[in-house]
C-alpha positions in Angstrom: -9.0 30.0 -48.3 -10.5 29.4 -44.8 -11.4 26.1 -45.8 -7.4 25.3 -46.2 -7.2 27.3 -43.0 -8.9 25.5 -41.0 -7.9 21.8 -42.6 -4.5 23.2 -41.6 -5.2 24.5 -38.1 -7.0 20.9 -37.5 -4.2 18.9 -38.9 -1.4 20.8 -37.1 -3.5 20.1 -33.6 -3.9 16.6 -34.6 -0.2 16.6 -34.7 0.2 18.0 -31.7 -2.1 16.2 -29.3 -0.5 12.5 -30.8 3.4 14.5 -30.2 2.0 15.3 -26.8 1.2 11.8 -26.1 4.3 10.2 -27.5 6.1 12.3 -25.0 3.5 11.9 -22.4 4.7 8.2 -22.7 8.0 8.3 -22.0 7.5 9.6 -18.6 4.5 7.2 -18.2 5.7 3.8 -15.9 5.2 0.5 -17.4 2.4 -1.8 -16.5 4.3 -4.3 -14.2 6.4 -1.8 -12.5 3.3 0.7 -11.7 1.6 -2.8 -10.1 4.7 -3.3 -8.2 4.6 0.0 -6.8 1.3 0.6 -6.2 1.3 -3.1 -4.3 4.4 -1.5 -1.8 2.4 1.6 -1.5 -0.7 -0.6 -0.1 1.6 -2.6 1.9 2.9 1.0 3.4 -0.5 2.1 3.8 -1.7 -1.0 6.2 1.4 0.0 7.7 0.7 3.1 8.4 -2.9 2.2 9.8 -1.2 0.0 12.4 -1.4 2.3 15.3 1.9 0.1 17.3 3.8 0.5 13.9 2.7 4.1 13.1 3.9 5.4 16.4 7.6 3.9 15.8 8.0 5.2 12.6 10.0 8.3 12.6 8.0 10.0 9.5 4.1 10.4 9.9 4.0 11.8 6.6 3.3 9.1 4.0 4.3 11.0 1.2 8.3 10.6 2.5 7.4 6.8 2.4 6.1 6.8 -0.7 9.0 8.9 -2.2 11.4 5.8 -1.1 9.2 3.7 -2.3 9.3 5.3 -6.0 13.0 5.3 -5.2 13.3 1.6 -4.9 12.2 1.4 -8.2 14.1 3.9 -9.7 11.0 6.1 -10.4 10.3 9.9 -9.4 7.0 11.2 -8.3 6.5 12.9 -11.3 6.3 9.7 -12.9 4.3 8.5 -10.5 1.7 11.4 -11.4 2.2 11.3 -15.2 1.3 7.7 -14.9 -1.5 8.1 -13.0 -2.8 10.8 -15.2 -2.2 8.3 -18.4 -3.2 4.7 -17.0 -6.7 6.9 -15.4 -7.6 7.9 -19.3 -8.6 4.6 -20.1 -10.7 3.2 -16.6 -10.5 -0.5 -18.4 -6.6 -0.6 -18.5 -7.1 1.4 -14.7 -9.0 -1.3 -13.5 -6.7 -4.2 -14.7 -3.8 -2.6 -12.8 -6.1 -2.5 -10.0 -7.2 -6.5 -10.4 -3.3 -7.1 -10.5 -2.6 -5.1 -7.5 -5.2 -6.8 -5.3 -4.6 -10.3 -7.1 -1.0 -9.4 -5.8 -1.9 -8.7 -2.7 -4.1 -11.5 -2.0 -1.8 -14.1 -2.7 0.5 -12.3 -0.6 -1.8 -12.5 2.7 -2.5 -15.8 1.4 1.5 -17.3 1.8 1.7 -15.0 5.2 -1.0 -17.0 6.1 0.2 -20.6 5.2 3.8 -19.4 6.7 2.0 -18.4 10.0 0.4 -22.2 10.3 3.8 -24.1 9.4 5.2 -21.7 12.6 1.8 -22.4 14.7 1.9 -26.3 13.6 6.0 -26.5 14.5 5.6 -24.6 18.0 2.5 -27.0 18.6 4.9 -30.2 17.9 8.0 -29.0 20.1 5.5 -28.9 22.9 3.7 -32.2 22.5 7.9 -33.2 22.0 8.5 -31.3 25.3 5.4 -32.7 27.1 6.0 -36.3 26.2 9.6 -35.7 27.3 8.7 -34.7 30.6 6.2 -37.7 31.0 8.9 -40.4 30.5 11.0 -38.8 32.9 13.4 -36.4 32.8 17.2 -38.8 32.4 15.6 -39.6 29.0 15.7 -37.5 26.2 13.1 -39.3 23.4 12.9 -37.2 19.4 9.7 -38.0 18.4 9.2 -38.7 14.6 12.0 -40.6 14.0 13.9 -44.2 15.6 14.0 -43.3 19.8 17.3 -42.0 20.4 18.5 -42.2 24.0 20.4 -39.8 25.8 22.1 -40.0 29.3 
């Protein structure tokens, strides 16, 4: 009899830890969206350690930031810590999401990057543009890189 007992405590315990999970799920935030978020909550965070941008921000708190943030994606907080608590069970998976986030991130700095040299490289040719101009005189107004166009 306390064979059965225990076969049936065990079984009923299994049942519940794999009900507990199933419902653990559904508040759990799927893969691509937790990346998403935890790539705006980086981006907030070098915000936040930008001591110009820091000071004109009107909440030092980062957790009301982060709240809008979860917002934005239609998420609560307490998804946010459900699926921290599920995706940190299995370190692997955890360190995936991180490898996304920072692959993310990355190619993110890397297109800021190429956008702030296409801005540098234009602001370098409208002055050579603007210091040729001023060398042929000022009644002539030349556009370089294409046939000379002359104004009066």
């Amino acid at each position: 009899m306390k064979k059965h007992l225990i076969s049936f405590f065990s079984v009923v315990i299994l049942l519940a830890v794999i009900g507990c999970n199933k419902d653990q799920k559904k508040y759990v935030i799927p893969k691509d969206d937790f990346i998403d978020i935890l790539v705006d909550i980086h981006l907030m965070d070098g915000i936040m350690r930008q001591p110009g941008l820091r000071n004109s921000l009107l909440e030092k708190d980062t957790t009301h930031y982060y709240d809008a943030i979860l917002r934005t994606h239609d998420y609560s907080i307490a998804q946010f810590d459900s699926s921290i608590v599920y995706y940190t069970k299995d370190i692997k998976e955890f360190d995936e999401i991180y490898q996304d986030v920072l692959s993310k991130l990355n190619q993110m700095e890397a297109e800021a990057e190429d956008e702030l040299e296409q801005q540098r490289k234009e602001k370098e040719r409208k002055k050579e543009e603007k210091e040729q101009q001023q060398r042929l005189g000022h009644p002539y107004k030349i556009s370089l890189g294409s046939k000379v166009k002359v104004k009066r």
